[in-house]
C-alpha positions as CSV (number, residue, x, y, z in Angstrom):
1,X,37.3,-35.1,18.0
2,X,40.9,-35.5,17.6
3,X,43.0,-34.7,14.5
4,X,45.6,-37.3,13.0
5,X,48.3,-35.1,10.4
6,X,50.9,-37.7,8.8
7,X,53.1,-35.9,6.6
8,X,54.5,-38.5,3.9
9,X,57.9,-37.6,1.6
10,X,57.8,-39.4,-1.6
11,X,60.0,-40.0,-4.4
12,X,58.1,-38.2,-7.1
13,X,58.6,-41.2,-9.4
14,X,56.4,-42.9,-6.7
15,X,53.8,-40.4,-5.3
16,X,51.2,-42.2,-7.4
17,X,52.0,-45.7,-6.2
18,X,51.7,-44.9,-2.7
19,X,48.4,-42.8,-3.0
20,X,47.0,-45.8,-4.5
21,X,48.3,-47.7,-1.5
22,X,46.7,-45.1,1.1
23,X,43.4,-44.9,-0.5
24,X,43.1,-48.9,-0.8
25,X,44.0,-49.0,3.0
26,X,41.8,-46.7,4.0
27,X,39.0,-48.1,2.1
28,X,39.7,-51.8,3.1
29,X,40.8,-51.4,6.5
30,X,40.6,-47.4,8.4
31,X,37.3,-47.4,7.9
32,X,36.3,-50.2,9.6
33,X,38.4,-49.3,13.2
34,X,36.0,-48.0,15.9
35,X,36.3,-44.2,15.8
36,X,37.7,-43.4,12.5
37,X,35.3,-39.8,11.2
38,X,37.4,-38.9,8.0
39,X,40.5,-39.2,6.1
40,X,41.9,-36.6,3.2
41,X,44.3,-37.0,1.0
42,X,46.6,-34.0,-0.3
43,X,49.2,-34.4,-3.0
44,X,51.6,-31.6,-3.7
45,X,52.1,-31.1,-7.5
46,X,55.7,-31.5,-7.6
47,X,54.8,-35.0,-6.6
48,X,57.4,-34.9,-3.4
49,X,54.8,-35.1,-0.8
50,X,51.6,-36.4,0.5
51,X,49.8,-35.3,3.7
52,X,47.0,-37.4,5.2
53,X,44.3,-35.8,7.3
54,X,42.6,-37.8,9.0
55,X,39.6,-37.1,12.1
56,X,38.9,-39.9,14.9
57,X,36.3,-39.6,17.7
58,X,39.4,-39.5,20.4
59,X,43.2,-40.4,20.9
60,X,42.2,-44.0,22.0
61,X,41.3,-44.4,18.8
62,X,44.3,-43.3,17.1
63,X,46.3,-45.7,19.7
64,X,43.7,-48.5,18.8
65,X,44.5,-48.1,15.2
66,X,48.0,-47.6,15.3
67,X,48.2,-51.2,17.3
68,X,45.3,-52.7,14.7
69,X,47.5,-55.9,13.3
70,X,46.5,-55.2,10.2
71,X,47.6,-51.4,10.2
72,X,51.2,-52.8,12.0
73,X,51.6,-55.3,9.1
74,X,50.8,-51.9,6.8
75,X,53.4,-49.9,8.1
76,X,56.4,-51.4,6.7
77,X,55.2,-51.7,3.2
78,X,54.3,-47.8,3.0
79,X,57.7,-46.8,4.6
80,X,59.2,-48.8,1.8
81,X,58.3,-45.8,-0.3
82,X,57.7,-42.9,2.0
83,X,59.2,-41.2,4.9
84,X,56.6,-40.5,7.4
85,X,56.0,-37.9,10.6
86,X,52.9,-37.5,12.2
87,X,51.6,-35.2,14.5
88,X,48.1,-35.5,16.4
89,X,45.9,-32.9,17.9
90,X,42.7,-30.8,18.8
91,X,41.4,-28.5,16.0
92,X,41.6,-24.7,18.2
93,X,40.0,-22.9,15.6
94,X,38.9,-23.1,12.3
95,X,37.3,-20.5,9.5
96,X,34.8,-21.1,6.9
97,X,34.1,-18.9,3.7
């Protein structure tokens, strides 16, 4: 499984706007693309940031949807209102209560 961390920076004013944005994309279009596992969204409270965590079978899959059409014709409207970086990786360990 690979892991897919996009870090967003938000005008405050507008962290709700693009959370709606994010969750109707996810919902109309991620999770259709071959490989897609999981997406999370975290909001910080002072409304500055927005991290999406998302899991896909394999980094083929990220590429895949990164090219998608629709995804490309996504981007532009979401860095409207966001700055974005986005780092992608295995999970190496992880901890459970």
């Amino acid at each position: 499984m690979t892991t897919l961390i996009n870090s967003l920076t938000v005008d405050p004013a507008n962290q709700s706007r693009v959370l709606d944005m994010l969750r109707d994309n996810i919902h109309t279009v991620t999770r259709t693309l071959d490989g897609w596992i999981a997406t999370n969204l975290i909001a910080s409270s002072d409304g500055a940031r927005i991290v999406i965590h998302s899991q896909w079978r394999d980094p083929e899959a990220v590429a895949a949807m990164r090219a998608d059409p629709r995804m490309v014709a996504y981007y532009p409207k979401l860095a409207a209102f966001a700055t974005i970086d986005s780092i992608m990786g295995d999970v190496v360990h992880a901890a459970k209560a």
